[in-house]
C-alpha positions as CSV (number, residue, x, y, z in Angstrom):
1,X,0.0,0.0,0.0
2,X,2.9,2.2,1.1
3,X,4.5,1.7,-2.4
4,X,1.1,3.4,-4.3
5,X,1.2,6.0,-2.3
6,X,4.6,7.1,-3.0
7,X,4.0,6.2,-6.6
8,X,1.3,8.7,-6.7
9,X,3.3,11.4,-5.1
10,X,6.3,10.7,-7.6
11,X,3.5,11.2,-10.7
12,X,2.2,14.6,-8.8
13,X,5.7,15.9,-8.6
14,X,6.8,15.2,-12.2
15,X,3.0,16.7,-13.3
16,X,4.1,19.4,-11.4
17,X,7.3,19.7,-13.1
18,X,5.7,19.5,-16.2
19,X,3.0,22.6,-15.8
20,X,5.8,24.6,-14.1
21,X,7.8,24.0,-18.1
22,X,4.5,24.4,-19.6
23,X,4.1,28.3,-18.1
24,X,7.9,29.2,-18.0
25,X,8.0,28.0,-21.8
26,X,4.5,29.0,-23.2
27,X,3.7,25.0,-24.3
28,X,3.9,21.5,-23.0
29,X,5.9,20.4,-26.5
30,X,9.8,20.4,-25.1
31,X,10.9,19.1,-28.3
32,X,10.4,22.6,-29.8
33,X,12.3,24.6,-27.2
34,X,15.6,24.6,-28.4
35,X,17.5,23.5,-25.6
36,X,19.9,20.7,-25.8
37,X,18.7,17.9,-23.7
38,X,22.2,16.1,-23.3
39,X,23.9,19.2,-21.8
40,X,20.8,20.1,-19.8
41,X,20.4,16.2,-18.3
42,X,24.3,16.4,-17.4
43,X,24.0,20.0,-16.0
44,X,20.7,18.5,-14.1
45,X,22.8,15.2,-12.9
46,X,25.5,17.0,-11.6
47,X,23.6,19.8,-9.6
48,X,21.3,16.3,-8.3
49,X,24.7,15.4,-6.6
50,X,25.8,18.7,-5.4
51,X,22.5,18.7,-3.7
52,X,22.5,14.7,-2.6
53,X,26.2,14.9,-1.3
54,X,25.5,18.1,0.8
55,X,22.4,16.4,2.5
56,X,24.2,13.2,2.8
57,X,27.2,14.7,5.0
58,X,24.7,16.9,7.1
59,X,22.9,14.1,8.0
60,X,26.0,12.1,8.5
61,X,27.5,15.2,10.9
62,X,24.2,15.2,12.8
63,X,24.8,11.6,13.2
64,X,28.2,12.1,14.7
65,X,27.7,15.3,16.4
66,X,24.0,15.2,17.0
């Protein structure tokens, strides 16, 4: 049961995601908005580890320290 709940949660958030592109870029279509979707996947990636390495080692400080 747990499992379709978070399910559902992971749909709203990328439905989210995409109505938050749809009113930044005017259309839900990203194939027509010239970005380059290798470079902006890496660039995405990378920042996704800044962010997961920075939580990780707070939460590994609190740990320690807490």
């Amino acid at each position: 049961m747990r499992r379709k709940k978070v399910n559902k949660r992971i749909l709203r958030l990328i439905e989210a995601r995409l109505d938050k592109g749809k009113r930044k870029y005017g259309h839900e279509n990203v194939e027509v908005d010239g970005r380059n979707f290798e470079i902006e996947a890496l660039e995405e990636i990378l920042d996704c580890c800044v962010y997961i390495a920075a939580k990780l080692i707070e939460l590994q400080t609190r740990r320690e320290y807490g």
